[in-house]
N, C-alpha and C positions, 0 to 999 in steps of 0.2 A: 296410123299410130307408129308404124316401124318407119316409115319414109321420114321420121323427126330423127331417126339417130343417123351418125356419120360412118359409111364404112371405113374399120382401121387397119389403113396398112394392106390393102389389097387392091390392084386394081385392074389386072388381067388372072384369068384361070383356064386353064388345060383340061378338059373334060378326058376322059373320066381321071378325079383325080383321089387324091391319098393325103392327109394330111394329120400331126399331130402335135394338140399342144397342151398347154399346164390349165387346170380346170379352170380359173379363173381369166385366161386369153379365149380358153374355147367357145365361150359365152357370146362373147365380142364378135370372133370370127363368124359364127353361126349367123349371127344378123345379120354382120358385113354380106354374106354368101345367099341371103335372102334378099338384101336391098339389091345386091348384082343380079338377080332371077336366076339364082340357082337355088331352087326351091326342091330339089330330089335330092336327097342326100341322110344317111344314118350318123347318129350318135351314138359311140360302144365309151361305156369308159371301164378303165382299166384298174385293176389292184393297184396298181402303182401311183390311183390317180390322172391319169395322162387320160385325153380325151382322145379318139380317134376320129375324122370326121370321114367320111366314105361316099363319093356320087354312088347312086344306086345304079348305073352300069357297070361297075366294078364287081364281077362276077361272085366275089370275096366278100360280100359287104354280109357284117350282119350287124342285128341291131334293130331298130325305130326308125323306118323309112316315112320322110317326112313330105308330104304333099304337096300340105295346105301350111299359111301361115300359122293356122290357130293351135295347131299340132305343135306348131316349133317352137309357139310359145309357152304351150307344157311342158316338153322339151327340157327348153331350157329351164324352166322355174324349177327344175326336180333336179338340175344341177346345182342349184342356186343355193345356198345355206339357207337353215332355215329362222335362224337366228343372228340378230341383228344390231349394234351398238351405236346411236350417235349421241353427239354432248354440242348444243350450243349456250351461248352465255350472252348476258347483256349487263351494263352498268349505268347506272342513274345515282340520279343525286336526290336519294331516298333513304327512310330507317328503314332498318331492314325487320323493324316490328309493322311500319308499314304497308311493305310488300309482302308478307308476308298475311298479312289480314286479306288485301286484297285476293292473292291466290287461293287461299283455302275459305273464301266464302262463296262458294258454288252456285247461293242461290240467285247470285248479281253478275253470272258471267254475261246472259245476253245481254245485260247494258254498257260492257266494254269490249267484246269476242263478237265481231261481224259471223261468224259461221256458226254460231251456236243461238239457234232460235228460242230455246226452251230448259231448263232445268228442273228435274222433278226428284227431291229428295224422298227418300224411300229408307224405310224402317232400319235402324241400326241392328250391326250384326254381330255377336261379343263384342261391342262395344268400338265395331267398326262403324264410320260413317259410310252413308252406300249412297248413290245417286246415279241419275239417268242426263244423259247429255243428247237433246236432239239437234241434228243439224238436215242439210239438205239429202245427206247421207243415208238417215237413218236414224233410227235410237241406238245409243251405247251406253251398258252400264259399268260402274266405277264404285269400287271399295278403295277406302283409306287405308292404305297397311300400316303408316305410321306418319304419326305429324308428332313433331317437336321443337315448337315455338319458341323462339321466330327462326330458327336457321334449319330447320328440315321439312319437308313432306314426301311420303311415295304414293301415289295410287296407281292403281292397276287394274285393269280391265276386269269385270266380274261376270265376263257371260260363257256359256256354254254352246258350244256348238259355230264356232263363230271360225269367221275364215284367217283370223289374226287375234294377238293378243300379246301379251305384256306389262310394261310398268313404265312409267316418269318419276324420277327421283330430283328434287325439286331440293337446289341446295341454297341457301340467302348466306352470303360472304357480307362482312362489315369490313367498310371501304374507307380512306380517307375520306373520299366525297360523298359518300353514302352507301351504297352497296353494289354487289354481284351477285346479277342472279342467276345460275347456272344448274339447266333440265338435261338430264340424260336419258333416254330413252334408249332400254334395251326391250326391244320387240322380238315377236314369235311371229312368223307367215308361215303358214300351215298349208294353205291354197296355191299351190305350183303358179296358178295363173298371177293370183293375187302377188305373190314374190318377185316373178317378172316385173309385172306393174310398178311395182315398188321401188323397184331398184334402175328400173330403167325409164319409167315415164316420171311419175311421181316424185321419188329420189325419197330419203331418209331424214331430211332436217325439213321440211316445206311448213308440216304443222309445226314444227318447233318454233322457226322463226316468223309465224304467221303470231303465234302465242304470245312471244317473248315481245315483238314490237305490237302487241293490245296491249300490253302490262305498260312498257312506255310510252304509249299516248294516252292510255288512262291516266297517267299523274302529268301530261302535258309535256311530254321529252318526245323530241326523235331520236333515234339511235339505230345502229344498226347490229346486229345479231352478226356474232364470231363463235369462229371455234372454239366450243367449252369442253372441260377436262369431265373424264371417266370418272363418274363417282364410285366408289369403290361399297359401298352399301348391296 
């Protein structure tokens, strides 16, 4: 899994060595220093925010002395925010009462979402809609927080105990040529390991734009998924 990222910015080191950067470079470096087989090494961070990284023959070193790969990538995920923001967008030549039908009828995704096997609608909650999405993944369940036909929806994850969570906030703009449809997803990773994964293997738009181009091939468009704006909801 780590041998897929590039080291940045390094590419001789001096044992035992000393090093310190801004939490979001330390991240980077830390892999870069495990893809080179320097895999001994502590992470201290600092009030000030600044990460120190320390070879553990550095008599000085203290901290989380790190062995193994699987360690670093705790590690790291406990650096990582836990809280997360992406916006992608797509436009077709659609109502946007259209697309809007289409997204919020839950029970018809496996017939246009390749990753979603199954939808099992489950008892309303005040007068939220609630449902179960399986995929190859697993089950995941979903409450409606608010829909407001045709230019709004949010749902968001309704389970307990779960190693991520969050909301999509599902915006339908009318367009000269039909609409824009633009999902924000501000996610919660809980799971130090799960957060690594995320940010670094995975990334943060993947299901977005997996989603957004089923929504354009279900009405017979191709298109491709751009950067969409922060909905402020």
């Amino acid at each position: 899994m780590l041998r897929r990222l590039e080291p940045i910015g390094i590419s001789r080191l001096t044992l035992p060595f000393r090093a310190y950067f801004h939490e979001q470079k330390a991240t980077a470096a830390a892999v870069a220093f495990v893809l080179l087989g320097v895999n001994r090494f502590v992470l201290t961070k600092l009030e000030t925010g600044s990460i120190i990284l320390r070879h553990v023959k550095d008599s000085g070193a203290t901290g989380w002395p790190l062995a193994r790969h699987d360690l670093l990538i705790v590690a790291i995920g406990y650096l990582l925010p836990k809280d997360h923001v992406a916006a992608r967008a797509i436009s077709i030549r659609q109502q946007p009462a259209d697309v809007f039908a289409l997204i919020s009828d839950f029970k018809d995704e496996p017939s246009w979402r390749a990753d979603v096997q199954q939808v099992e609608m489950l008892p309303e909650r005040d007068g939220h809609t609630r449902f179960t999405e399986k995929s190859k993944n697993g089950t995941m369940p979903f409450e409606v927080e608010e829909s407001t036909p045709p230019l709004l929806m949010v749902t968001q994850i309704d389970g307990k105990n779960l190693p991520f969570g969050g909301k999509w906030i599902f915006d339908v703009f009318l367009t000269a040529d039909g609409c824009r449809l633009n999902i924000t997803e501000r996610g919660e990773v809980y799971n130090p390991v799960f957060r690594f994964v995320s940010r670094f293997v995975l990334g943060f738009t993947g299901t977005l734009d997996r989603y957004l181009t089923s929504v354009a091939k279900k009405f017979g468009e191709s298109t491709v998924p751009v950067e969409g704006t922060d909905s402020d909801q």
